[in-house]
C-alpha positions in Angstrom: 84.1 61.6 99.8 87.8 61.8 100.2 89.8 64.8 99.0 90.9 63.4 95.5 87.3 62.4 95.2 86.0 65.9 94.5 87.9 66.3 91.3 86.7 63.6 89.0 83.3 63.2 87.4 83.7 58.9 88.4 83.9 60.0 91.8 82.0 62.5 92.4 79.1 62.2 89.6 77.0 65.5 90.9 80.2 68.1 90.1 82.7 66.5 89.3 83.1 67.5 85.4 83.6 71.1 86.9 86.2 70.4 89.7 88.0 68.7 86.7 87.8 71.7 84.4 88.9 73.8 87.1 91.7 70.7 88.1 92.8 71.4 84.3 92.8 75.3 84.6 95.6 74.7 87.9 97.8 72.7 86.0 98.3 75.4 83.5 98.0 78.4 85.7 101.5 78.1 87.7 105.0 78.8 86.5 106.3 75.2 86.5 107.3 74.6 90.2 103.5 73.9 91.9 102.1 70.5 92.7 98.7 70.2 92.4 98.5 66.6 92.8 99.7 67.2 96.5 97.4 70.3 96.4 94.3 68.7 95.9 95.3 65.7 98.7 96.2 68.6 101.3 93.9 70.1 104.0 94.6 73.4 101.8 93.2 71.7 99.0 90.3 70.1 100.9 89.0 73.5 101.8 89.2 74.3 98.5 87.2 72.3 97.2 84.6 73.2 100.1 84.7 76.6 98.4 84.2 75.5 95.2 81.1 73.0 95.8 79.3 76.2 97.3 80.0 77.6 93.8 79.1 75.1 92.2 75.9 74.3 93.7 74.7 78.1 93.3 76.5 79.3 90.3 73.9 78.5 87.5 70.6 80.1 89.5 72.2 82.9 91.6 69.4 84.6 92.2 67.4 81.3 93.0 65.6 80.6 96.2 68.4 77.7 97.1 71.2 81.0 96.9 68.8 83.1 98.7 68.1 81.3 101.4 72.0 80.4 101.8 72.6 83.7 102.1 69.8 84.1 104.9 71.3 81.5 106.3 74.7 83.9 106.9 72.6 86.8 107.9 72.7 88.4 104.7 70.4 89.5 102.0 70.9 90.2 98.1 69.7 92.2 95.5 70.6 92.8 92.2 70.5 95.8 89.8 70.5 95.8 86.3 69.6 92.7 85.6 68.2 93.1 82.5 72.4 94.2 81.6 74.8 92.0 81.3 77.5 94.3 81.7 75.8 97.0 83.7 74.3 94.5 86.8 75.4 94.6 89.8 74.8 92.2 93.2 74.9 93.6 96.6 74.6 91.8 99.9 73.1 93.4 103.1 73.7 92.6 106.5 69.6 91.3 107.5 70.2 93.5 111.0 69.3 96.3 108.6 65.9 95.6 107.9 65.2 96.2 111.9 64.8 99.6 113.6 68.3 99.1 115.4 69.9 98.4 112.6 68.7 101.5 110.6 70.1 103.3 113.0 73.9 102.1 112.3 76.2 102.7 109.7 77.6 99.6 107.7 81.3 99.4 105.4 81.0 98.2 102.6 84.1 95.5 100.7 83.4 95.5 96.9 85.1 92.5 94.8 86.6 92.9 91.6 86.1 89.4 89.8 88.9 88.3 87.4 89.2 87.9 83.8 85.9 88.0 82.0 84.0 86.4 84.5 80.8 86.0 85.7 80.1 87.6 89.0 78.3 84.2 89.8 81.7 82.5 89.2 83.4 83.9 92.4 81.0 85.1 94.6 80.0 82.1 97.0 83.4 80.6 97.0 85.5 83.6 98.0 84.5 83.4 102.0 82.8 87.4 102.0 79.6 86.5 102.9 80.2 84.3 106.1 82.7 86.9 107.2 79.5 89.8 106.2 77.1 88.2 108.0 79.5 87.9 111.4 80.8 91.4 111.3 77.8 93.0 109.2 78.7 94.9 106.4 78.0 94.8 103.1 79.5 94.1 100.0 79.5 94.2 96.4 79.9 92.8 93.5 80.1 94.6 90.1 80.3 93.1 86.5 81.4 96.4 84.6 84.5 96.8 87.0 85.9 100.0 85.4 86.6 102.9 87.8 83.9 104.8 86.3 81.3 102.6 87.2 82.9 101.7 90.6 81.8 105.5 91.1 78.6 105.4 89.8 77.8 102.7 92.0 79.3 103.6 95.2 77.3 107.0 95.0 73.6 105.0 94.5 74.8 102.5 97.8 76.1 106.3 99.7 72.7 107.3 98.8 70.0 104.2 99.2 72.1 102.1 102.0 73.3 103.7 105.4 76.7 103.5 104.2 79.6 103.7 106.5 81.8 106.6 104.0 84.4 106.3 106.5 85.1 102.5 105.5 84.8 101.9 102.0 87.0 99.1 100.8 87.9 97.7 97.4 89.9 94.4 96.2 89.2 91.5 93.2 92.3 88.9 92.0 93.8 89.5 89.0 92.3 91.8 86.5 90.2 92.4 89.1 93.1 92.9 90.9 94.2 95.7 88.1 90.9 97.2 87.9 91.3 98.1 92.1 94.4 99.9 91.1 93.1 102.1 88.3 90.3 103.1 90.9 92.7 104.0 93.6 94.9 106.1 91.1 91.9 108.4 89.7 89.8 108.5 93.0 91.9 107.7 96.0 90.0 109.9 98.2 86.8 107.4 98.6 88.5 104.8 99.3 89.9 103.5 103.0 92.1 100.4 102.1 92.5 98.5 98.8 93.6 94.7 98.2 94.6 94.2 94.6 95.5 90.8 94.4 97.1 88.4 92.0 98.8 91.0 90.6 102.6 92.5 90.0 104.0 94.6 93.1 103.7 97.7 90.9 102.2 98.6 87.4 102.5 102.2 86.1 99.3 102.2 83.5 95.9 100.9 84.1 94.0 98.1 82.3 94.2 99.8 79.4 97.5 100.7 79.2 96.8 104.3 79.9 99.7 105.7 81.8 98.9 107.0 85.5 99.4 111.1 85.0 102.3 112.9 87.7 99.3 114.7 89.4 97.4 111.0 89.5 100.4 109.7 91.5 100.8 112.8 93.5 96.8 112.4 94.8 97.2 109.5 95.8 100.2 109.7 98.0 98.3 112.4 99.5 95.5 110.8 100.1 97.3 107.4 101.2 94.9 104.1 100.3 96.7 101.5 102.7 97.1 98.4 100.4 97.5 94.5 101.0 98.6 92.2 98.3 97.8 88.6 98.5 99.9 86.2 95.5 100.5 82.8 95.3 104.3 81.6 95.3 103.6 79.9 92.7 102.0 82.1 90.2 102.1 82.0 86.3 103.7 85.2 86.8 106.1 84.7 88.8 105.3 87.8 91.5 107.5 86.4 94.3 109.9 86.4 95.0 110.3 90.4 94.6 113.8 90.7 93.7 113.4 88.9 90.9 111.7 88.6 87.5 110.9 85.8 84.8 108.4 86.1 82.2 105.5 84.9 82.3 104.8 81.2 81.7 103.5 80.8 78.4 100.5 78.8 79.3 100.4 77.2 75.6 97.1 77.0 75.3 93.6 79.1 76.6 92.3 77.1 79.7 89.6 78.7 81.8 89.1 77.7 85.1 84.8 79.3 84.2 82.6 76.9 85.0 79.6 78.9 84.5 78.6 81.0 81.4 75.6 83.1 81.1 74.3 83.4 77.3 74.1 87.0 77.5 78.5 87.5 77.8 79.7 88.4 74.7 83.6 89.2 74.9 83.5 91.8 72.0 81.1 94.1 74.2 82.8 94.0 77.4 84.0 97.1 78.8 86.8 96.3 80.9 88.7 94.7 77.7 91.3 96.3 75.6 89.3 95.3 72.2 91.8 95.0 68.8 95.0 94.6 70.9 97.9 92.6 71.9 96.3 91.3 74.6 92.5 91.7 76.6 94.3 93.4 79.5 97.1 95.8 80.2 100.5 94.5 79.4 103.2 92.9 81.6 106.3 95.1 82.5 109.1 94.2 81.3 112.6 95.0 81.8 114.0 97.2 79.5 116.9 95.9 77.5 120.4 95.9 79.4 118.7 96.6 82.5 119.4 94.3 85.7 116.5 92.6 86.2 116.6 92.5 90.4 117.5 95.9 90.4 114.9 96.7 88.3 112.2 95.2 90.2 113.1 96.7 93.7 112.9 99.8 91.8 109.1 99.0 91.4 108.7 97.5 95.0 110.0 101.4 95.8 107.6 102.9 93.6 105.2 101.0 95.8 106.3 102.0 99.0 106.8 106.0 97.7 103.0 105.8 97.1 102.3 104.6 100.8 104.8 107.2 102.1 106.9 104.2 103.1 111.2 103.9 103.4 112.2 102.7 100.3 113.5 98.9 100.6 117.4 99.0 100.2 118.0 96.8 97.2 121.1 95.1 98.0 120.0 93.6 100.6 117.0 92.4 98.8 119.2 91.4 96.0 121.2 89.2 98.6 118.0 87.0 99.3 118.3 85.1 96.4 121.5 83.7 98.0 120.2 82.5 101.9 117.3 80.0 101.4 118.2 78.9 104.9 116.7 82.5 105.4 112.9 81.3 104.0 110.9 84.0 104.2 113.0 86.7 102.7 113.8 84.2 100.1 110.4 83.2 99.0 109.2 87.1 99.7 112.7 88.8 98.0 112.6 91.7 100.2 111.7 92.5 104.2 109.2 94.6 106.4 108.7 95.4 109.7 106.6 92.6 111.0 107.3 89.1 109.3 105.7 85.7 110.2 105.2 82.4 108.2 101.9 81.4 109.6 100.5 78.3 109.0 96.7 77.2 107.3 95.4 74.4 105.9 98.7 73.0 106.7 100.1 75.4 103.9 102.4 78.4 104.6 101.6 81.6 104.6 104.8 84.1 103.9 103.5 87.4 105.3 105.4 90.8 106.1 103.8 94.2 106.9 105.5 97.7 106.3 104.6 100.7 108.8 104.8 104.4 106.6 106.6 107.3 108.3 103.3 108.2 110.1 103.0 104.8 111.5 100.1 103.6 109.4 100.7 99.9 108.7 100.4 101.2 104.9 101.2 97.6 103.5 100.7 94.2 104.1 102.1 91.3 101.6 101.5 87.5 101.5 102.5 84.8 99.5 100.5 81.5 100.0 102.8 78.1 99.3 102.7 76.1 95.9 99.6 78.2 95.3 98.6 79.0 91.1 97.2 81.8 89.7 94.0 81.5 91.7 92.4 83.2 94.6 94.0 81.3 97.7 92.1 79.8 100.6 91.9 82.6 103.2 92.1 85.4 100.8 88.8 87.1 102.0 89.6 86.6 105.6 93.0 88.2 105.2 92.0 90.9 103.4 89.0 91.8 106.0 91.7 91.5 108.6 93.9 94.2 107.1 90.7 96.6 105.9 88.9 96.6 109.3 91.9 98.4 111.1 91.0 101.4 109.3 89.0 104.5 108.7 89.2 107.5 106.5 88.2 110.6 109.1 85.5 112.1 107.2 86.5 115.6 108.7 90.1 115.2 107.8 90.0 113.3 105.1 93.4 111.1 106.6 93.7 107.5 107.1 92.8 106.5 111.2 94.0 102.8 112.1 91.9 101.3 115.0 90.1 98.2 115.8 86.7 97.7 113.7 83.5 98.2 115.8 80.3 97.5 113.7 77.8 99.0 116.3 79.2 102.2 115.0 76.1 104.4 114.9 
Protein backbone atom coordinates (compact mmCIF):
# COMPACT_ATOMS: atom_id res chain seq x y z
CA UNK A 1 0.00 0.00 0.00
CA UNK A 2 1.35 3.27 -0.95
CA UNK A 3 0.93 6.41 1.20
CA UNK A 4 -2.18 7.94 -0.64
CA UNK A 5 -3.48 4.46 -0.47
CA UNK A 6 -4.44 4.62 3.16
CA UNK A 7 -6.96 7.40 2.77
CA UNK A 8 -9.61 6.03 0.47
CA UNK A 9 -12.06 3.29 1.08
CA UNK A 10 -11.20 2.00 -3.04
CA UNK A 11 -7.78 1.57 -1.91
CA UNK A 12 -7.70 0.52 1.18
CA UNK A 13 -11.24 -1.43 1.58
CA UNK A 14 -10.42 -2.66 5.56
CA UNK A 15 -10.17 1.32 6.91
CA UNK A 16 -10.29 3.31 4.50
CA UNK A 17 -13.83 5.09 5.15
CA UNK A 18 -12.20 6.22 8.45
CA UNK A 19 -8.77 7.57 7.06
CA UNK A 20 -11.18 9.53 4.73
CA UNK A 21 -13.34 10.90 7.54
CA UNK A 22 -10.40 11.84 9.30
CA UNK A 23 -8.71 13.07 5.54
CA UNK A 24 -12.06 15.38 5.68
CA UNK A 25 -11.58 16.55 9.32
CA UNK A 26 -7.72 17.97 8.02
CA UNK A 27 -8.93 19.80 5.35
CA UNK A 28 -11.10 21.90 7.60
CA UNK A 29 -8.93 21.91 10.66
CA UNK A 30 -6.10 24.49 9.30
CA UNK A 31 -6.17 28.23 8.80
CA UNK A 32 -6.01 28.21 4.94
CA UNK A 33 -2.17 27.93 4.34
CA UNK A 34 -1.61 23.68 4.94
CA UNK A 35 -1.40 21.17 2.28
CA UNK A 36 -2.69 18.08 3.05
CA UNK A 37 -2.51 16.62 -0.23
CA UNK A 38 1.44 16.82 0.11
CA UNK A 39 0.78 15.84 3.76
CA UNK A 40 -0.55 12.65 3.25
CA UNK A 41 2.21 11.78 0.28
CA UNK A 42 5.07 12.79 2.82
CA UNK A 43 7.08 10.51 5.15
CA UNK A 44 5.35 12.74 7.96
CA UNK A 45 2.13 11.74 6.66
CA UNK A 46 3.14 8.05 6.15
CA UNK A 47 3.73 7.72 9.81
CA UNK A 48 0.63 9.15 10.34
CA UNK A 49 -1.25 7.01 9.03
CA UNK A 50 0.86 4.11 10.88
CA UNK A 51 -0.60 5.76 13.92
CA UNK A 52 -3.87 5.87 12.93
CA UNK A 53 -4.28 2.14 11.52
CA UNK A 54 -3.15 1.14 15.23
CA UNK A 55 -6.27 3.16 16.13
CA UNK A 56 -8.18 1.99 13.95
CA UNK A 57 -7.70 -1.57 14.34
CA UNK A 58 -8.24 -1.32 18.28
CA UNK A 59 -10.57 1.58 18.67
CA UNK A 60 -14.07 -0.26 18.65
CA UNK A 61 -12.98 -3.30 21.24
CA UNK A 62 -10.37 -1.50 23.53
CA UNK A 63 -10.56 -3.73 26.08
CA UNK A 64 -10.47 -6.80 23.67
CA UNK A 65 -7.97 -9.47 23.75
CA UNK A 66 -6.44 -8.23 20.19
CA UNK A 67 -5.72 -4.50 22.37
CA UNK A 68 -4.52 -6.50 25.19
CA UNK A 69 -2.30 -8.52 23.94
CA UNK A 70 -0.85 -5.39 21.85
CA UNK A 71 -0.17 -3.85 24.75
CA UNK A 72 1.66 -7.00 26.22
CA UNK A 73 3.38 -6.88 23.33
CA UNK A 74 4.94 -3.24 24.59
CA UNK A 75 5.44 -4.41 28.00
CA UNK A 76 2.53 -3.00 29.37
CA UNK A 77 -0.72 -3.96 30.98
CA UNK A 78 -4.25 -2.14 31.22
CA UNK A 79 -7.01 -1.85 33.37
CA UNK A 80 -9.94 0.12 33.45
CA UNK A 81 -12.11 1.60 36.16
CA UNK A 82 -15.51 2.61 36.01
CA UNK A 83 -16.50 0.96 33.32
CA UNK A 84 -19.88 0.72 33.98
CA UNK A 85 -19.50 5.08 33.63
CA UNK A 86 -19.16 6.62 30.76
CA UNK A 87 -18.01 9.70 32.06
CA UNK A 88 -16.38 8.46 35.25
CA UNK A 89 -13.98 5.50 33.57
CA UNK A 90 -10.81 5.65 33.51
CA UNK A 91 -7.75 3.37 31.59
CA UNK A 92 -4.42 3.00 33.07
CA UNK A 93 -1.38 1.20 31.59
CA UNK A 94 1.23 -0.48 33.84
CA UNK A 95 4.68 -1.23 33.05
CA UNK A 96 4.44 -5.66 33.20
CA UNK A 97 8.02 -5.27 35.30
CA UNK A 98 5.60 -4.54 38.06
CA UNK A 99 3.93 -7.63 38.52
CA UNK A 100 7.58 -9.17 39.49
CA UNK A 101 9.21 -9.01 42.91
CA UNK A 102 11.90 -6.45 41.41
CA UNK A 103 9.69 -4.43 40.11
CA UNK A 104 7.53 -4.00 43.36
CA UNK A 105 10.31 -2.79 44.70
CA UNK A 106 10.63 0.46 42.31
CA UNK A 107 8.83 3.45 41.99
CA UNK A 108 7.21 4.28 38.51
CA UNK A 109 6.06 8.16 36.94
CA UNK A 110 3.25 8.34 35.79
CA UNK A 111 2.18 10.73 32.15
CA UNK A 112 -1.73 11.17 32.16
CA UNK A 113 -3.33 12.37 28.67
CA UNK A 114 -5.94 14.69 28.32
CA UNK A 115 -8.01 13.63 25.10
CA UNK A 116 -9.52 16.48 22.99
CA UNK A 117 -12.89 17.67 22.38
CA UNK A 118 -15.58 15.19 23.41
CA UNK A 119 -13.74 12.20 22.66
CA UNK A 120 -13.57 8.89 23.35
CA UNK A 121 -10.49 7.86 25.31
CA UNK A 122 -10.33 4.89 22.75
CA UNK A 123 -10.02 7.55 20.00
CA UNK A 124 -6.40 8.65 20.90
CA UNK A 125 -4.94 6.24 22.93
CA UNK A 126 -3.03 3.77 20.60
CA UNK A 127 -2.18 6.32 18.04
CA UNK A 128 -0.50 8.87 20.28
CA UNK A 129 3.05 6.79 20.61
CA UNK A 130 2.73 6.56 24.95
CA UNK A 131 2.65 3.15 25.20
CA UNK A 132 5.83 2.11 23.06
CA UNK A 133 7.69 4.88 24.84
CA UNK A 134 5.88 3.19 28.58
CA UNK A 135 6.93 -0.02 27.88
CA UNK A 136 10.77 1.15 27.04
CA UNK A 137 11.23 3.48 29.95
CA UNK A 138 8.46 1.85 32.33
CA UNK A 139 6.10 4.11 33.60
CA UNK A 140 2.67 4.36 33.61
CA UNK A 141 0.19 6.36 32.19
CA UNK A 142 -3.35 7.37 32.13
CA UNK A 143 -6.02 8.15 30.52
CA UNK A 144 -9.20 9.82 31.94
CA UNK A 145 -12.57 10.52 30.27
CA UNK A 146 -14.04 13.12 32.94
CA UNK A 147 -10.84 15.36 32.51
CA UNK A 148 -11.86 18.15 34.96
CA UNK A 149 -9.23 19.03 37.55
CA UNK A 150 -11.36 17.61 40.16
CA UNK A 151 -11.28 14.31 38.96
CA UNK A 152 -7.62 14.52 37.84
CA UNK A 153 -7.32 14.66 41.77
CA UNK A 154 -9.41 12.03 42.60
CA UNK A 155 -7.70 9.82 40.48
CA UNK A 156 -4.13 10.55 41.07
CA UNK A 157 -4.81 9.96 44.83
CA UNK A 158 -6.39 6.13 44.12
CA UNK A 159 -3.01 5.46 41.56
CA UNK A 160 -0.65 7.38 44.88
CA UNK A 161 -2.46 4.82 46.86
CA UNK A 162 -2.89 1.26 44.81
CA UNK A 163 0.24 1.70 42.34
CA UNK A 164 3.90 2.33 43.66
CA UNK A 165 3.70 5.72 42.23
CA UNK A 166 6.77 7.75 41.67
CA UNK A 167 5.12 11.32 43.55
CA UNK A 168 8.26 12.95 42.54
CA UNK A 169 7.35 12.60 38.63
CA UNK A 170 3.82 13.09 37.99
CA UNK A 171 3.19 14.58 34.62
CA UNK A 172 0.18 15.82 32.75
CA UNK A 173 -0.50 16.94 28.98
CA UNK A 174 -3.79 16.16 26.26
CA UNK A 175 -4.08 18.43 22.76
CA UNK A 176 -6.58 20.83 22.67
CA UNK A 177 -9.30 21.00 25.21
CA UNK A 178 -7.33 18.51 26.61
CA UNK A 179 -4.85 20.76 26.21
CA UNK A 180 -7.04 23.51 28.37
CA UNK A 181 -8.08 20.99 30.79
CA UNK A 182 -3.94 20.56 31.80
CA UNK A 183 -3.92 24.18 32.45
CA UNK A 184 -6.96 24.49 34.81
CA UNK A 185 -5.22 21.56 36.72
CA UNK A 186 -1.92 23.26 37.03
CA UNK A 187 -3.57 26.63 38.17
CA UNK A 188 -5.71 25.06 41.18
CA UNK A 189 -3.11 22.27 42.15
CA UNK A 190 0.39 23.10 40.88
CA UNK A 191 1.97 21.45 43.70
CA UNK A 192 1.36 17.69 42.39
CA UNK A 193 2.42 18.15 39.44
CA UNK A 194 6.33 17.96 37.99
CA UNK A 195 5.97 19.23 34.29
CA UNK A 196 2.85 19.79 32.15
CA UNK A 197 2.38 19.81 28.21
CA UNK A 198 -0.72 21.58 27.20
CA UNK A 199 -0.82 21.33 23.60
CA UNK A 200 -2.78 22.61 20.74
CA UNK A 201 -3.57 25.45 22.57
CA UNK A 202 -2.93 29.49 22.71
CA UNK A 203 0.45 30.63 24.47
CA UNK A 204 -1.63 31.92 27.35
CA UNK A 205 -5.39 31.80 28.46
CA UNK A 206 -6.36 33.64 31.76
CA UNK A 207 -9.78 31.49 32.57
CA UNK A 208 -10.22 27.85 32.52
CA UNK A 209 -12.56 25.69 30.41
CA UNK A 210 -15.21 27.20 31.74
CA UNK A 211 -14.47 30.57 31.55
CA UNK A 212 -13.87 30.89 35.22
CA UNK A 213 -11.13 33.50 35.66
CA UNK A 214 -7.79 32.12 37.38
CA UNK A 215 -7.90 34.02 41.03
CA UNK A 216 -4.45 36.43 41.97
CA UNK A 217 -3.64 33.86 44.80
CA UNK A 218 -4.24 30.97 41.90
CA UNK A 219 -1.47 32.61 39.76
CA UNK A 220 0.69 33.51 42.68
CA UNK A 221 0.77 29.38 43.71
CA UNK A 222 1.69 28.55 40.87
CA UNK A 223 4.65 30.68 40.23
CA UNK A 224 5.72 29.43 43.47
CA UNK A 225 5.39 26.19 42.89
CA UNK A 226 6.79 26.37 39.12
CA UNK A 227 5.17 23.44 36.76
CA UNK A 228 7.89 23.52 33.84
CA UNK A 229 5.66 23.50 30.67
CA UNK A 230 6.16 22.43 26.87
CA UNK A 231 3.79 23.47 24.20
CA UNK A 232 3.66 21.46 21.04
CA UNK A 233 1.30 23.44 18.00
CA UNK A 234 1.15 22.98 14.58
CA UNK A 235 2.17 26.01 12.18
CA UNK A 236 -0.62 25.58 10.66
CA UNK A 237 -3.37 25.47 13.09
CA UNK A 238 -7.09 26.70 12.79
CA UNK A 239 -6.05 29.01 15.35
CA UNK A 240 -3.41 30.48 14.18
CA UNK A 241 -0.99 29.99 17.55
CA UNK A 242 2.31 30.72 15.60
CA UNK A 243 3.62 32.69 14.89
CA UNK A 244 3.50 34.44 18.53
CA UNK A 245 3.69 37.96 17.61
CA UNK A 246 0.78 37.88 15.88
CA UNK A 247 -3.02 37.11 15.95
CA UNK A 248 -5.89 36.26 13.46
CA UNK A 249 -9.10 34.81 14.39
CA UNK A 250 -9.80 31.77 14.20
CA UNK A 251 -10.79 30.11 10.88
CA UNK A 252 -14.27 29.77 10.77
CA UNK A 253 -14.35 26.17 9.87
CA UNK A 254 -18.04 26.57 8.14
CA UNK A 255 -19.21 23.58 9.03
CA UNK A 256 -18.90 20.77 12.18
CA UNK A 257 -16.31 18.12 10.94
CA UNK A 258 -15.08 15.52 13.39
CA UNK A 259 -12.09 13.84 12.79
CA UNK A 260 -14.04 10.79 15.68
CA UNK A 261 -13.99 7.78 14.18
CA UNK A 262 -15.31 5.88 16.97
CA UNK A 263 -18.44 6.50 19.05
CA UNK A 264 -19.54 4.54 22.03
CA UNK A 265 -23.55 4.51 22.51
CA UNK A 266 -23.25 5.43 26.02
CA UNK A 267 -21.70 9.50 25.06
CA UNK A 268 -24.31 11.73 25.38
CA UNK A 269 -22.93 15.47 24.87
CA UNK A 270 -25.64 17.10 27.24
CA UNK A 271 -24.10 15.02 30.32
CA UNK A 272 -20.61 15.61 29.78
CA UNK A 273 -18.77 17.32 32.49
CA UNK A 274 -16.05 19.02 30.91
CA UNK A 275 -18.57 21.09 28.62
CA UNK A 276 -19.82 24.56 29.12
CA UNK A 277 -23.70 23.37 28.67
CA UNK A 278 -26.24 26.42 27.38
CA UNK A 279 -23.34 28.61 26.09
CA UNK A 280 -21.67 30.32 23.34
CA UNK A 281 -19.54 27.70 22.77
CA UNK A 282 -18.70 23.88 24.45
CA UNK A 283 -15.37 25.26 25.64
CA UNK A 284 -13.77 28.36 27.05
CA UNK A 285 -13.68 31.25 24.66
CA UNK A 286 -10.88 32.52 22.47
CA UNK A 287 -8.99 35.71 23.56
CA UNK A 288 -9.38 38.33 21.72
CA UNK A 289 -7.92 41.67 21.38
CA UNK A 290 -9.68 44.27 22.90
CA UNK A 291 -10.82 46.98 20.63
CA UNK A 292 -7.99 49.61 19.63
CA UNK A 293 -5.48 47.54 21.01
CA UNK A 294 -2.31 46.50 18.79
CA UNK A 295 -2.66 43.15 18.12
CA UNK A 296 1.37 41.99 18.22
CA UNK A 297 1.76 44.00 21.19
CA UNK A 298 -0.95 42.40 22.64
CA UNK A 299 -0.02 38.99 22.21
CA UNK A 300 3.71 39.36 23.56
CA UNK A 301 1.98 40.69 26.45
CA UNK A 302 0.44 37.15 26.86
CA UNK A 303 3.77 35.21 25.77
CA UNK A 304 4.99 37.41 29.09
CA UNK A 305 2.26 36.35 31.15
CA UNK A 306 3.63 32.98 30.26
CA UNK A 307 7.08 33.45 31.02
CA UNK A 308 6.07 35.53 34.53
CA UNK A 309 4.43 32.21 35.60
CA UNK A 310 7.78 30.14 34.83
CA UNK A 311 9.86 32.87 36.56
CA UNK A 312 11.25 33.47 33.11
CA UNK A 313 12.76 37.18 31.46
CA UNK A 314 10.04 38.63 29.85
CA UNK A 315 10.49 38.49 25.88
CA UNK A 316 11.21 42.12 24.64
CA UNK A 317 8.40 42.75 22.21
CA UNK A 318 10.02 44.86 19.69
CA UNK A 319 12.16 42.60 18.75
CA UNK A 320 9.54 40.02 18.47
CA UNK A 321 7.43 42.43 16.72
CA UNK A 322 10.37 42.83 14.11
CA UNK A 323 10.09 38.98 13.12
CA UNK A 324 7.31 39.50 11.03
CA UNK A 325 9.66 41.43 8.77
CA UNK A 326 12.97 38.85 8.25
CA UNK A 327 11.55 35.50 6.83
CA UNK A 328 15.12 34.99 5.72
CA UNK A 329 15.39 34.65 9.60
CA UNK A 330 12.87 31.30 9.65
CA UNK A 331 12.66 30.29 12.77
CA UNK A 332 11.90 33.44 14.64
CA UNK A 333 9.56 34.10 11.80
CA UNK A 334 7.47 30.97 11.93
CA UNK A 335 7.96 30.98 16.07
CA UNK A 336 7.40 35.20 16.43
CA UNK A 337 9.60 35.39 19.30
CA UNK A 338 13.25 33.76 20.54
CA UNK A 339 14.66 31.55 23.49
CA UNK A 340 17.72 30.40 24.64
CA UNK A 341 18.34 27.30 22.75
CA UNK A 342 16.75 27.24 19.05
CA UNK A 343 17.01 24.43 16.40
CA UNK A 344 14.83 23.49 13.39
CA UNK A 345 15.21 19.77 13.54
CA UNK A 346 14.12 17.65 11.06
CA UNK A 347 11.29 14.34 11.19
CA UNK A 348 9.54 12.65 8.84
CA UNK A 349 11.11 14.94 6.46
CA UNK A 350 8.99 17.76 8.18
CA UNK A 351 10.34 20.62 10.27
CA UNK A 352 10.31 20.99 13.54
CA UNK A 353 10.67 24.84 14.87
CA UNK A 354 11.72 24.39 18.47
CA UNK A 355 13.21 26.94 21.14
CA UNK A 356 13.59 26.43 24.88
CA UNK A 357 13.62 29.25 27.58
CA UNK A 358 15.88 28.74 30.91
CA UNK A 359 14.05 30.70 34.21
CA UNK A 360 16.27 32.74 36.46
CA UNK A 361 17.13 29.58 38.47
CA UNK A 362 18.26 27.87 35.47
CA UNK A 363 15.36 25.40 35.11
CA UNK A 364 14.70 24.92 31.37
CA UNK A 365 11.00 26.17 32.54
CA UNK A 366 9.76 26.15 28.76
CA UNK A 367 10.03 24.43 25.77
CA UNK A 368 7.94 25.42 22.41
CA UNK A 369 7.49 23.69 18.99
CA UNK A 370 5.76 24.27 16.07
CA UNK A 371 5.55 21.28 13.55
CA UNK A 372 5.43 22.41 9.56
CA UNK A 373 2.09 22.59 7.49
CA UNK A 374 0.73 20.68 10.52
CA UNK A 375 -3.58 21.21 11.36
CA UNK A 376 -5.24 21.18 14.31
CA UNK A 377 -4.20 17.66 15.16
CA UNK A 378 -1.87 15.95 17.46
CA UNK A 379 1.49 15.97 15.33
CA UNK A 380 3.71 12.88 14.67
CA UNK A 381 6.26 12.89 17.62
CA UNK A 382 4.10 14.71 20.02
CA UNK A 383 4.37 11.95 22.78
CA UNK A 384 8.12 11.51 22.23
CA UNK A 385 8.67 15.14 22.60
CA UNK A 386 6.83 15.65 25.40
CA UNK A 387 8.49 12.54 27.37
CA UNK A 388 11.69 14.08 26.32
CA UNK A 389 11.02 17.46 28.11
CA UNK A 390 9.01 15.62 31.39
CA UNK A 391 11.86 13.08 32.14
CA UNK A 392 14.45 15.87 32.98
CA UNK A 393 12.59 16.54 35.99
CA UNK A 394 11.59 15.86 39.53
CA UNK A 395 9.65 17.59 42.19
CA UNK A 396 12.02 17.04 45.54
CA UNK A 397 9.41 15.62 47.67
CA UNK A 398 11.34 17.22 50.81
CA UNK A 399 11.42 20.56 49.23
CA UNK A 400 8.78 20.67 47.29
CA UNK A 401 11.05 22.57 44.16
CA UNK A 402 11.46 21.51 40.73
CA UNK A 403 15.16 19.26 40.32
CA UNK A 404 16.15 18.85 36.52
CA UNK A 405 18.31 15.66 35.92
CA UNK A 406 18.43 12.80 33.60
CA UNK A 407 15.47 10.22 34.12
CA UNK A 408 16.62 6.89 35.71
CA UNK A 409 13.61 4.35 35.97
CA UNK A 410 15.46 1.87 38.36
CA UNK A 411 14.76 4.52 40.80
CA UNK A 412 13.82 2.45 43.93
Amino acid sequence: MNRRDYWSPETNPETGEKFARVLEYFHTAHNGSADIDSMIDSPYGEECARRMQLRFKYEHDAMGEAAMEYYRACGLKKEMYDGDDYYARWVILTPLEMETEEGRKKKYPIVFYNHGGGNSIECEEFSLGFAELAGRDKFMVAYLQNTNWENFERVLDFIGRKYPLDRERVYLCGYSQGGYQVTSTYFRIPQKLTAVGPCGNDIYREYDNFNVPYTPEEIQNLKDALVPLMQVVGVCEASSFVPVNDWKPRKDWGRECSGETYLDDRRDDSKDPTRIHGGRRRFSDMPVPPEGEDKHEWMIRRLNMRMDTLNCEPRDAKTCISYQNTPEDELHHVLGFYGDKEEIAWHYGYKYYTLNIWNRDSINAFRYVAVENNPHWPPVLMAELLWDFFRQFRRDSGTGRIVEEEYCYNRD
